[in-house]
C-alpha positions in Angstrom: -9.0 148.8 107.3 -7.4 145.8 105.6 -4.2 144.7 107.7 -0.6 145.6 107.0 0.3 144.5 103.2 3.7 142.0 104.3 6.9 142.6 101.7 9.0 140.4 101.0 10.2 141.9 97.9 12.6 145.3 97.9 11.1 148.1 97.7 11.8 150.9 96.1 10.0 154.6 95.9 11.0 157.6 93.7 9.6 160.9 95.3 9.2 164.5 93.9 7.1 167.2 92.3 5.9 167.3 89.2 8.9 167.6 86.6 11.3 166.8 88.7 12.4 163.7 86.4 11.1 160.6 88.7 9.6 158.8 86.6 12.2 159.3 83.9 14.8 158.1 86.3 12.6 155.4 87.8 12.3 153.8 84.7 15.5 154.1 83.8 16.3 151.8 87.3 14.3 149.5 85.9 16.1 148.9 82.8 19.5 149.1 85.0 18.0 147.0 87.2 17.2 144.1 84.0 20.3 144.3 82.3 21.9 143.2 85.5 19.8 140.1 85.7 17.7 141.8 88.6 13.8 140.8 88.6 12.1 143.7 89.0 9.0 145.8 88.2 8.0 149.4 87.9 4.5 150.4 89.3 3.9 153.9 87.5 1.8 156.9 88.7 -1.8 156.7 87.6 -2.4 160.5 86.5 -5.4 162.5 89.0 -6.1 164.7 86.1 -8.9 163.7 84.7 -10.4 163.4 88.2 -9.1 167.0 88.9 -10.3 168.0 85.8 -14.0 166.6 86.4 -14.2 168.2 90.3 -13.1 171.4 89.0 -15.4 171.2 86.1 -18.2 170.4 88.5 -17.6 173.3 91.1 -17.1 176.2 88.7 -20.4 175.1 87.2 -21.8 175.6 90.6 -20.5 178.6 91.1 -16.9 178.0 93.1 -13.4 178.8 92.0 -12.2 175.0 92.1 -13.0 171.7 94.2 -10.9 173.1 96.7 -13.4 176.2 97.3 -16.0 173.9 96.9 -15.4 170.9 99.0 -12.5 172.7 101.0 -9.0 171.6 101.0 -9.1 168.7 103.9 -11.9 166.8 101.4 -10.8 167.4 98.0 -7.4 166.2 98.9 -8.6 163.2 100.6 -10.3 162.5 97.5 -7.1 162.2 95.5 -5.4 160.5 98.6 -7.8 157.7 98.5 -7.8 157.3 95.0 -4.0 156.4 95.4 -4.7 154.3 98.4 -6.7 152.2 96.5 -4.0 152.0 93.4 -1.2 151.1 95.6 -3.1 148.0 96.6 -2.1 146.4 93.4 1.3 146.4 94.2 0.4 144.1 96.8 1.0 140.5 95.2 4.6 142.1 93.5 6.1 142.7 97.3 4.9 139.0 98.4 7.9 138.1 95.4 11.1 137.3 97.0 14.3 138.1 95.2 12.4 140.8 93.4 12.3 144.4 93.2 9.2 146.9 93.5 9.9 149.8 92.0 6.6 153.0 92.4 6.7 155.7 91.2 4.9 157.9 93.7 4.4 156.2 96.9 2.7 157.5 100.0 4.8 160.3 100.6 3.1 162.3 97.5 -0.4 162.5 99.9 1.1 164.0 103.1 3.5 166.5 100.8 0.2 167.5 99.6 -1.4 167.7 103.2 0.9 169.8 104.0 0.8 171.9 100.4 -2.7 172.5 100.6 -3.4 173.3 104.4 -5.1 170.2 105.0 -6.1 169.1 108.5 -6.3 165.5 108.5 -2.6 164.0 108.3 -2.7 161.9 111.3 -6.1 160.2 109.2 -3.8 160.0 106.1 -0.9 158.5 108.0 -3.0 156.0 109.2 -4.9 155.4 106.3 -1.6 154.8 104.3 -0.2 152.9 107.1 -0.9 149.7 105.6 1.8 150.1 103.1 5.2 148.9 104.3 8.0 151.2 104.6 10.0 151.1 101.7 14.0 149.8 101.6 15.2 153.2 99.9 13.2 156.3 98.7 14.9 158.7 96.3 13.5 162.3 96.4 14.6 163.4 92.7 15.2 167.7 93.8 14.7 170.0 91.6 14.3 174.2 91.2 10.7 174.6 91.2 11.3 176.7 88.2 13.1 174.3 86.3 10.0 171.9 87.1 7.1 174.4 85.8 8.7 175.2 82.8 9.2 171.2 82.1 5.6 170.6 83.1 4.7 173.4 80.8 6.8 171.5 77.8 5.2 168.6 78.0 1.9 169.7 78.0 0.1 167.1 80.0 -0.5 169.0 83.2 -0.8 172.4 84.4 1.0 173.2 87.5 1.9 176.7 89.0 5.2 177.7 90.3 3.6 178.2 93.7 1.7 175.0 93.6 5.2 173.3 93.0 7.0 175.1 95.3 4.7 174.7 98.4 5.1 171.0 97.3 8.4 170.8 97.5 8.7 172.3 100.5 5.7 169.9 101.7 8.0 167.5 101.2 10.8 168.9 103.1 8.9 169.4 106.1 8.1 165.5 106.4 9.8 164.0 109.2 10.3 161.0 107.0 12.9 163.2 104.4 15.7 162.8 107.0 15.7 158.8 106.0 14.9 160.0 102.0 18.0 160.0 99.6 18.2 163.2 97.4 19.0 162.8 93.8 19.9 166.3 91.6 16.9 166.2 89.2 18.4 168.7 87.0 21.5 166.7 86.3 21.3 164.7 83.2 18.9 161.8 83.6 22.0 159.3 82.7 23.9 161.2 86.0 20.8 160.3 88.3 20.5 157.0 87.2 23.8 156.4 88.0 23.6 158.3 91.7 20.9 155.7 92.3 22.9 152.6 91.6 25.8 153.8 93.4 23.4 154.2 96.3 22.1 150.8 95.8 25.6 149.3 95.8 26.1 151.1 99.1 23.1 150.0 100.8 23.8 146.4 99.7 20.2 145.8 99.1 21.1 143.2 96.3 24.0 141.8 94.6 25.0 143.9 91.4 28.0 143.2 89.0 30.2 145.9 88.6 30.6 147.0 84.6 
């Protein structure tokens, strides 16, 4: 394992379940971030998809439901899990930036959500898998009705994710120890309104001076 990734940056993680607005409202930060004469830089969420898509692909032709019947649910989900391990190591030269800020949009919190969704047994190997990755300044988990989410997933048309699948996320999430430090934004306000819960949180925290408009 390569040793802990030092950060001297801020750094900042949006967390939630598909179409709960995160990456909307992260990239709105980032503009609220520049106009305010804040350096800063938004590390997106590489889409599993296609990967999903090729497993599953795989599997059915072999005569299983998914990669989850195939492989079971600890190693198909360590799959995806190490997939993102190995994206978030590009982040590493933004957080050795000082006076900067880091803004991802999924950070390691996604992977033990998804532990926990899918039944998985291997969370103290994730944990320390992904404990390489510094602890972030402030995480915002953008919350959101489950149904709300499906039927914006569904919209978009990118992904397909069941009500179920989104709920157990959600409730993944809810059952880290880590959500008692997270700081919950509505997701199905307006995504001017969660923008603006985020700065006012930022302000409060101090993290980095800001001008008041």
């Amino acid at each position: 394992m390569p040793k802990p990734i030092p950060k001297r940056a801020t750094l900042i993680a949006f967390e939630g379940i598909d179409g709960s607005g995160k990456t909307t409202a992260a990239n709105l930060l980032i503009e609220r971030l520049g106009a305010q004469g804040v350096g800063a830089s938004l590390h997106l969420n590489r889409s599993l998809g296609p990967v999903r898509d090729a497993l599953d692909t795989l599997a059915r032709e072999d005569g299983y439901h998914d990669r989850f019947d195939m492989f079971g649910s600890t190693s198909a989900q360590f799959m995806g899990a190490l997939l993102k391990w190995r994206e978030l190591l590009d982040i590493e030269a933004l957080l050795a930036r000082e006076n900067h800020v880091v803004v991802v949009d999924r950070y390691i919190y996604t992977h033990l959500a998804l532990a926990v969704a899918h039944k998985t047994t291997n969370e103290i190997l994730l944990r320390r898998m992904f404990g390489v990755f510094p602890t972030p300044d402030l995480v915002y988990f953008v919350d959101v009705d489950p149904e709300i989410a499906a039927e914006r997933v569904f919209k978009r048309g990118r992904d397909v994710n069941s009500l179920d699948f989104l709920t157990r996320l959600r409730d993944g999430y809810m059952s880290l120890p880590e959500m008692r430090q997270f700081q919950v934004l509505n997701g199905g306000a307006a995504p001017a309104t969660v923008v603006d819960d985020a700065w006012r949180l930022i302000e409060a925290k101090g993290l980095f001076p800001v001008e008041h408009g």
